[in-house]
N, C-alpha and C positions, 0 to 999 in steps of 0.2 A: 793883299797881304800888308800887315804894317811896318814901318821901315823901323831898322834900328832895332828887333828883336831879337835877332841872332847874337850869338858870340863871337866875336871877331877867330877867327881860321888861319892859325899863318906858321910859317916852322920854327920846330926846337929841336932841342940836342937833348936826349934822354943818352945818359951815364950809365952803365949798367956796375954791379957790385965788384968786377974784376979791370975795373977802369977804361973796359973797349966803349965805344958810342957809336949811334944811328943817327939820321936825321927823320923826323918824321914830321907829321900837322899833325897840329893840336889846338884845342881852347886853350891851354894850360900858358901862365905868365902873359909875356908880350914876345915878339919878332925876337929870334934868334937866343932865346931863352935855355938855361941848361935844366934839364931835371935830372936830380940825384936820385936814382934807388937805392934805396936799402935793402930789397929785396927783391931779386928777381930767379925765373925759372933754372938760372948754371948754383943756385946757393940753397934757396929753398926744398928742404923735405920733402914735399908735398910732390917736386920735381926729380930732384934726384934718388930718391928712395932711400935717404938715408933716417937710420935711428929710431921707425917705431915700432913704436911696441904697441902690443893689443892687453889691454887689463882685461882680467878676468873678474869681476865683480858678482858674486853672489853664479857663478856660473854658467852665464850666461853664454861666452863662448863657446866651453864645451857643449852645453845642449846644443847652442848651432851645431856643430860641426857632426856631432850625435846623429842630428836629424837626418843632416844631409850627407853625410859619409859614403854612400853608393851610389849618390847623386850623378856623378861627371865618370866613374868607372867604365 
C-alpha cells in the first residue's frame, strides 16, 4: 500500500446549532478543531417536521391520493 495517501484522523469538536458539542474523529480541519453547524437534525425540517407543505401542481396530489384512497384501510 503506498504511504502518505490517507487523510490524517484525529478529533474535533462539532458545535451543534443550540450551542451543546461532541467530540468525535474526523478528516475535517487539524487536531482539536471546532466545526460550526448551521444546520443540524434539533433545527432542520426535514428532522423536526416542521412547516411543509405539499403543492398541488396541475393535480397531481389529488390524483395520488385518488388512486390510493382504499389502499392502507
Amino acid at each position: 500500500m503506498k504511504k502518505d495517501t490517507h487523510p490524517d484522523y484525529h478529533k474535533i469538536t462539532v458545535v451543534m446549532t443550540d450551542g451543546t458539542q461532541f467530540e468525535t474523529y474526523s478528516c475535517y480541519g487539524e487536531e482539536g478543531a471546532k466545526l460550526q453547524l448551521d444546520i443540524d437534525p434539533k433545527s432542520h425540517p426535514a428532522w423536526t417536521g416542521g412547516n411543509q407543505q405539499i403543492l398541488d401542481r396541475g393535480g397531481r396530489v389529488s390524483r395520488f391520493k385518488k388512486k390510493f384512497e382504499g389502499f392502507l384501510k
